[in-house]
C-alpha positions in Angstrom: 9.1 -63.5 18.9 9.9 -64.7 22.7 12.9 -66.1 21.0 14.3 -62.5 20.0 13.3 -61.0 23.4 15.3 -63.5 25.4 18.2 -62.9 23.2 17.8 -58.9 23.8 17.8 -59.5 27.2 20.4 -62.1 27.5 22.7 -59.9 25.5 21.9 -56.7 28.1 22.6 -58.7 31.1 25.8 -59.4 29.7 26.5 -55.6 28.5 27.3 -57.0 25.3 25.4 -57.5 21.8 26.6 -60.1 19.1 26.4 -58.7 15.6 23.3 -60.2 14.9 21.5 -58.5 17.6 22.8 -55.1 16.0 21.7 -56.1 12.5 17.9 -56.6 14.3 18.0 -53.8 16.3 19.2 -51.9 13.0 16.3 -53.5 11.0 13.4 -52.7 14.0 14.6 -49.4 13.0 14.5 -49.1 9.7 11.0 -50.7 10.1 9.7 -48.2 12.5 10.8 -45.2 10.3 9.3 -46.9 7.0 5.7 -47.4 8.9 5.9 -43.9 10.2 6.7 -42.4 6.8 4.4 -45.2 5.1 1.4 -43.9 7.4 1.9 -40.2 6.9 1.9 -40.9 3.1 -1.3 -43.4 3.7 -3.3 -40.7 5.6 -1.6 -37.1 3.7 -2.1 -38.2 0.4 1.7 -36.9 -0.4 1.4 -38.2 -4.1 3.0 -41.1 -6.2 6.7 -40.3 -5.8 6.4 -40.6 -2.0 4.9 -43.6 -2.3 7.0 -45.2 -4.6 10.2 -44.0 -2.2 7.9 -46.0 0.7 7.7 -48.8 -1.6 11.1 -48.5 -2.3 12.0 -48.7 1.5 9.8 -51.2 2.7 11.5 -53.3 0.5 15.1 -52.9 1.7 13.2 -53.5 5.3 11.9 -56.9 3.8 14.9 -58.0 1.8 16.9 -57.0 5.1 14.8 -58.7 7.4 14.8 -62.4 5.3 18.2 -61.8 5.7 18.3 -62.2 9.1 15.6 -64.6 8.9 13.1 -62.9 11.5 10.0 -64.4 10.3 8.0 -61.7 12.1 10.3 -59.0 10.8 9.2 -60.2 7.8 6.1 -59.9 8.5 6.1 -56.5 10.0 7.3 -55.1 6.4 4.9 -57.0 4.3 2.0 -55.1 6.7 3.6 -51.9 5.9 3.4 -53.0 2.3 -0.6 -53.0 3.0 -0.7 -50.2 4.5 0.3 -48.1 1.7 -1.8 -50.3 -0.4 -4.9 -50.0 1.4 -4.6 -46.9 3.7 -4.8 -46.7 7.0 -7.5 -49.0 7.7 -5.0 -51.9 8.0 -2.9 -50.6 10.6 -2.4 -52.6 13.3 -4.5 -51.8 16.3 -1.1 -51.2 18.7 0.4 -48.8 16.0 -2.8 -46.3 15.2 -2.8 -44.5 17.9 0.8 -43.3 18.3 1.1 -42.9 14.8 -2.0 -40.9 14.0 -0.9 -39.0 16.9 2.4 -37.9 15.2 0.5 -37.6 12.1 -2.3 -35.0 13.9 1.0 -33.1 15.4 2.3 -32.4 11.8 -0.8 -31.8 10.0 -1.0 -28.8 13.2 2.5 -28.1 12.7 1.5 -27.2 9.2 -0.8 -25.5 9.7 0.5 -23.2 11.9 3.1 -22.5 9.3 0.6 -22.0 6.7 -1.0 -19.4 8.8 2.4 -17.9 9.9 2.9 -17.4 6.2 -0.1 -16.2 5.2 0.5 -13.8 8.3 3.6 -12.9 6.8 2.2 -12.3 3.3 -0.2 -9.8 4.4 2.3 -7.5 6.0 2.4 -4.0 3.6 6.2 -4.2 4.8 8.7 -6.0 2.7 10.2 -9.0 5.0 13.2 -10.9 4.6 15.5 -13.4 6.6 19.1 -13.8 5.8 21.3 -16.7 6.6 24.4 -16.6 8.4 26.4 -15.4 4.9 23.7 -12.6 4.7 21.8 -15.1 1.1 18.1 -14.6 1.4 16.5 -17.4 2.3 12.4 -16.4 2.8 10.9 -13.3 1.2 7.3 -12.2 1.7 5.2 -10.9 -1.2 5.8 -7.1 -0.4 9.9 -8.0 -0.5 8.8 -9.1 -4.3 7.1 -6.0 -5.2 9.7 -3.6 -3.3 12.6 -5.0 -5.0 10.9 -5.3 -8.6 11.8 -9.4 -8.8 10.3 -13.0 -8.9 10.7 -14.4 -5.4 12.0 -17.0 -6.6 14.6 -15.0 -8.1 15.6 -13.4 -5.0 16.0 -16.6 -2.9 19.9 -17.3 -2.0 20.9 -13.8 -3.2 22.7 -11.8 -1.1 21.0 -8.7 0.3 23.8 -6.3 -0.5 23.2 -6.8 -4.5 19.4 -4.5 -3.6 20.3 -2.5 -0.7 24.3 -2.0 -2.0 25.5 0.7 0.4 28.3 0.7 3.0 25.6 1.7 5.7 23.5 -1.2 5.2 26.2 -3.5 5.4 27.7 -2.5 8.4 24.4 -2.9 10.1 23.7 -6.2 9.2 28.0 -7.2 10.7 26.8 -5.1 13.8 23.5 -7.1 14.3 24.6 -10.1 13.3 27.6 -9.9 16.5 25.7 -7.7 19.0 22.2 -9.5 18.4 19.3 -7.0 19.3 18.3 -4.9 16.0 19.0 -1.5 14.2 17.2 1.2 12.1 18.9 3.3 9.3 17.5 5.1 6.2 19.1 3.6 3.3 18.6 3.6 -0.8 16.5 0.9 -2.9 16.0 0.4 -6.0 15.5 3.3 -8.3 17.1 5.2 -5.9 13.3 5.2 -3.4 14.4 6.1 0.3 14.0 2.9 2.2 13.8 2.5 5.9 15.5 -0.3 6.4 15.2 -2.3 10.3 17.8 -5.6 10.9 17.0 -8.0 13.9 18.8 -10.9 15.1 16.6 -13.9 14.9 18.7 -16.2 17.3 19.0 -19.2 15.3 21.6 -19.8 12.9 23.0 -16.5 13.0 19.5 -15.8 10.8 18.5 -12.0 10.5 15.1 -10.5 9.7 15.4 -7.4 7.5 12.4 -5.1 7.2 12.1 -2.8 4.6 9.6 0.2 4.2 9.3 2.7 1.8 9.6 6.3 2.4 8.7 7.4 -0.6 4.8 8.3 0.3 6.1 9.9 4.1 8.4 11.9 2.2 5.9 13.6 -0.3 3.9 14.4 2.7 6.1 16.0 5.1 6.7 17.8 1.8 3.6 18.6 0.9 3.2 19.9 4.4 6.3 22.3 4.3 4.7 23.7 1.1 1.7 24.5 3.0 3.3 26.1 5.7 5.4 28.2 3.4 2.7 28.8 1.1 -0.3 29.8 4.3 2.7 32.2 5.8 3.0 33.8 2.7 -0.4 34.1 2.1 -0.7 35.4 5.6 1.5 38.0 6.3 1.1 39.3 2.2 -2.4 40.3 3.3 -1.1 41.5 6.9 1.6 43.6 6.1 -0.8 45.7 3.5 -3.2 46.1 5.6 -0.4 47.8 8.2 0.9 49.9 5.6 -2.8 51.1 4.8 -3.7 51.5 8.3 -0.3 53.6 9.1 -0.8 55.8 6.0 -4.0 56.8 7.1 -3.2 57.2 11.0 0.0 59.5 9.3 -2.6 62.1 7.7 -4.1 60.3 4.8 -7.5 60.5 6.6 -7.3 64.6 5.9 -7.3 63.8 2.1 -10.4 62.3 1.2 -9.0 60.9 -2.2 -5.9 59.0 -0.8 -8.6 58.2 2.3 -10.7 56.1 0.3 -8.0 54.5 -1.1 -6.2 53.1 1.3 -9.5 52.0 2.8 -10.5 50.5 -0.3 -6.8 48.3 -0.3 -7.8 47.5 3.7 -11.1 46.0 3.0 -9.6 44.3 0.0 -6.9 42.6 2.3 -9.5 41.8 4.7 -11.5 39.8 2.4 -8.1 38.3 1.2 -7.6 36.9 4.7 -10.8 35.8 5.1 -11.5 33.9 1.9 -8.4 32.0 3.0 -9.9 31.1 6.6 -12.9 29.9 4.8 -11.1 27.7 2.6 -9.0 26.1 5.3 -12.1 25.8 7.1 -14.1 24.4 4.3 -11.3 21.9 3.9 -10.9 20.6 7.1 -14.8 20.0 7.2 -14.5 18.1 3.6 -11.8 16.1 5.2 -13.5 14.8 8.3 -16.6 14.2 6.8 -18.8 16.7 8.2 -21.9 18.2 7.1 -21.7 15.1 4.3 -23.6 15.6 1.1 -27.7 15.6 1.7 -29.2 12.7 -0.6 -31.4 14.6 -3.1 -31.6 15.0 -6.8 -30.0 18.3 -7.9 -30.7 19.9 -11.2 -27.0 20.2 -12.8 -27.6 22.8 -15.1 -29.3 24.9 -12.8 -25.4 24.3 -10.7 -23.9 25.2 -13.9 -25.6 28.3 -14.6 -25.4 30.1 -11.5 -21.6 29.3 -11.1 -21.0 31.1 -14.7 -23.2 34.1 -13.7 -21.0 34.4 -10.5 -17.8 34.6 -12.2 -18.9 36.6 -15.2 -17.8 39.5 -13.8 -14.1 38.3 -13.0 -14.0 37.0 -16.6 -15.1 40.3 -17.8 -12.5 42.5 -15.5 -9.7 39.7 -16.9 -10.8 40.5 -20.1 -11.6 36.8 -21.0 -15.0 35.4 -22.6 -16.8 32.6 -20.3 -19.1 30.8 -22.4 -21.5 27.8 -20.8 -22.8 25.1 -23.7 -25.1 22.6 -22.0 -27.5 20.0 -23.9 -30.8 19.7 -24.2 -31.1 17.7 -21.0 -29.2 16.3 -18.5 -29.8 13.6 -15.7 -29.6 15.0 -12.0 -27.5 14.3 -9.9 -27.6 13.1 -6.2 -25.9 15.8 -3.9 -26.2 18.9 -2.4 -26.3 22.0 -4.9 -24.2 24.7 -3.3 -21.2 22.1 -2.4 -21.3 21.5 -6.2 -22.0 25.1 -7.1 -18.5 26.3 -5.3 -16.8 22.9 -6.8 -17.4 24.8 -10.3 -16.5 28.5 -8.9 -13.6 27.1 -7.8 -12.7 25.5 -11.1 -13.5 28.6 -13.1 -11.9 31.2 -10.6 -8.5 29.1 -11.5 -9.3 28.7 -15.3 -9.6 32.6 -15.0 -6.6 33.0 -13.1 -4.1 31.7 -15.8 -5.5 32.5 -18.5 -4.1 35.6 -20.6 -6.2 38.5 -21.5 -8.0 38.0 -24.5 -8.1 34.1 -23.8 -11.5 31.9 -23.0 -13.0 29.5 -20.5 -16.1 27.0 -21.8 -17.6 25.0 -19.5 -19.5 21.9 -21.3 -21.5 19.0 -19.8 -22.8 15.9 -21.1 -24.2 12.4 -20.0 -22.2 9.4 -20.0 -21.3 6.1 -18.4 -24.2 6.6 -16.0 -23.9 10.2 -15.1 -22.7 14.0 -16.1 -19.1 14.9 -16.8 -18.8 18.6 -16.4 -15.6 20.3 -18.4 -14.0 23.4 -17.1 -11.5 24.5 -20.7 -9.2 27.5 -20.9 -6.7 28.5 -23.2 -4.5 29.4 -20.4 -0.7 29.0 -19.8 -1.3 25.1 -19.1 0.6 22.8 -16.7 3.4 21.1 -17.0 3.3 17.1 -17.1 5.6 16.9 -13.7 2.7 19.3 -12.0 -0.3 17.6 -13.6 -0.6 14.8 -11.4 -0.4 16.8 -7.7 -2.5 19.9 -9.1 -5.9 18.1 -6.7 -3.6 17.9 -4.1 -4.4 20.1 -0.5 -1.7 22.8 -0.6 0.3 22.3 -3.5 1.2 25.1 -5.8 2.6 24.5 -8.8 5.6 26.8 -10.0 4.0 28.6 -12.3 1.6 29.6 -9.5 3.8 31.0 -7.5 2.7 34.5 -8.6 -0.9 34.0 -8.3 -2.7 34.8 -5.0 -4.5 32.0 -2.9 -2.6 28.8 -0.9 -3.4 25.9 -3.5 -6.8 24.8 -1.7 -9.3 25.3 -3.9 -8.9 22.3 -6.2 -8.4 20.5 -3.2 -11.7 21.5 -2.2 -13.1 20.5 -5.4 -11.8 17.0 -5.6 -13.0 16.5 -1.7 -16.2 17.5 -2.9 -16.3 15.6 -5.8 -15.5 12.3 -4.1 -17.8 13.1 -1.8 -20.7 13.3 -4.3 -19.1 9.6 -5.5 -17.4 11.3 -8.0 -13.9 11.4 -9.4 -11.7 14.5 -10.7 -9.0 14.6 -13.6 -6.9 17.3 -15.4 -5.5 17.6 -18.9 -3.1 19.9 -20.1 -0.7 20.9 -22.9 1.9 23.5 -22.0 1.0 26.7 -23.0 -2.5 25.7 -24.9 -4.5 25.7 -21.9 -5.9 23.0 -19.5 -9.1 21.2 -19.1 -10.3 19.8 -15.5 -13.0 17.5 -15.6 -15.4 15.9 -13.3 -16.9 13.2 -12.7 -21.2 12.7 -11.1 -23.2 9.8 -10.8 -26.4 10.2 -11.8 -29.1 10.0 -9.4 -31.3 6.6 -9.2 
């Protein structure tokens, strides 16, 4: 091709190029693109429509290059024509190295934005980026679930149609012209509190949105006023008795053994108050840091069963309830330790007891199933009410109707810690004002 080259460089000494010089230098081109994309499809496998779009291309390059009649040109194609025929074996020694070097940069490029994906995927916060007209143009899978569609659904829609108030939309403008990035609170779907962070992503006038929801933070730092409303009530109720007790007897009811006793009588009561709810928070704090575990040994259940009945026989009695216990023949043991279980069933009864109406009942029933022992705890109490029944285990929650009842809303707490504990699980059925029936759940032992 010395014929060509002299011509090149005739035609650059004289700072000019004739139109056939143009039309080679096109073709060289055209040629070095179609071997590049031919090799990438050669060693990527990219699939039949790729290939036939090489073919397809290698072809113009040919026709072209006959054209011009550049033998070698020619040539050049009909090589590339091999190569996607027989791979990349028959590339010329002078173009596999710079070409499997380009090919080695993409396959990392790709890589790279496979992991960067995957990365993105994995994030529990829903991720979008918005072009410059504020369409969404990537979503990760937690932007899916958030917003209740198909990613492919959401792709080119414009933010504004999820997150639809004024607020949000002024954020993104703001971001959008002052770069940097902004937090607000903001409404989603179904009306869940979103917390909602915009960043400038510096290309394009792109955006990346970050949604989280606020819907699990919320129920806690709820959950957590209860408790402080419900422990200071539960505090100073006890408290303020015992001062009244105390004063009446330092006023003169010492003198009078009759209203003396009394009033000592509603002291120690008070005191006991206090302290069963120290032990409880106490108990509960243990149960939630894992301390003092469950021993590993085989407990006799219905050994468990019968002591926590005898216990709270009285307390039925004085409520004027009957407390039955109906246990099989057998049952499996358990693995555990027997006085965590034993207060896991006091606490169950001493609640069945406490909302349950005079003349009323509480059974407690086991049997063996699915591998181990479910213990029943029945009244024929008030019941709860379906909004209640799935926060009753919760630590600190009280529902309404137990506003009137004495204790802070720990002890089922208490019992579902222990439960899970034992690898257990707790449930609770009720029907408004036909009673309830919490359940639990024991593995039996190997």
């Amino acid at each position: 091709m010395g014929g060509v080259g002299a011509g090149a460089t005739s035609a650059t000494a004289r700072g000019t190029m004739s139109p056939a010089d143009v039309r080679l230098l096109l073709a060289l081109a055209l040629v070095a693109l179609a071997g590049l994309f031919a090799y990438l499809v050669a060693v990527e496998g990219v699939g039949p429509t790729a290939l036939a779009l090489t073919a397809v291309c290698l072809a113009a390059v040919t026709v072209a290059a006959a054209y011009l009649g550049r033998r070698r040109l020619a040539s050049a194609g009909q090589s590339l024509f091999s190569l996607v025929r027989e791979g990349p074996a028959s590339v010329p020694a002078e173009l596999a190295e710079p070409l499997t070097a380009v090919a080695e940069a993409l396959r990392s490029a790709r890589e790279e934005r496979d992991l960067l994906l995957a990365a993105l995927d994995a994030s529990p916060d829903a991720l979008l980026v918005l072009d410059a007209e504020g369409r969404v143009r990537f979503t990760n899978a937690a932007a899916s679930l958030l917003l209740g569609r198909e990613r492919a659904s959401l792709a080119a829609q414009p933010l504004t149609w999820f997150v639809p108030q004024e607020a949000a939309v002024e954020a993104l403008r703001r971001v959008r012209r002052r770069g940097g990035s902004e937090t607000l609170t903001v409404d989603g779907p179904g009306g869940r509190p979103l917390e909602m962070t915009v960043a400038a992503v510096g290309v394009g006038g792109r955006l990346l949105v970050s949604l989280r929801d606020l819907s699990e933070a919320r129920r806690v730092d709820q959950v957590r006023r209860d408790f402080v409303a419900n422990v200071s009530h539960e505090l100073r109720t006890p408290l303020a008795a015992l001062r009244s007790a105390l004063e009446t007897l330092r006023e003169g009811a010492l003198d009078d053994p009759e209203a003396r006793d009394l009033f000592l009588a509603r002291a120690e009561a008070e005191a006991q108050r206090l302290t069963k709810l120290v032990e409880e928070l106490l108990e509960l704090s243990r149960l939630e840091a894992g301390v003092a575990g469950a021993p590993h040994q085989p407990v006799d259940l219905a050994q468990v069963l019968t002591r926590a009945v005898e216990r709270m026989q009285p307390q039925a009695e004085r409520a004027g309830l009957e407390l039955e216990l109906r246990l099989p023949p057998s049952l499996p043991a358990v693995q555990g330790d027997a006085e965590r279980l034993e207060r896991a069933v006091v606490n169950l009864l001493d609640n069945a007891i406490k909302f349950t109406p005079a003349g009323g009942s509480v059974t407690v029933t086991a049997a063996a199933n699915d591998g181990g022992v479910t213990v029943s705890v029945a009244d024929t109490g008030v019941g709860i009410e379906p909004a209640d029944l799935p926060r009753v285990f919760e630590r600190f929650y009280k529902a309404d109707r137990s506003r009137k009842q004495p204790g802070a809303g720990l002890g089922l707490a208490i019992v579902k810690h222990i439960v899970e504990a034992h690898g257990g699980r707790v449930w609770a059925e009720s029907t408004p004002g036909q009673g309830s029936t919490f359940n639990l759940f024991l593995p039996a032992s190997p």
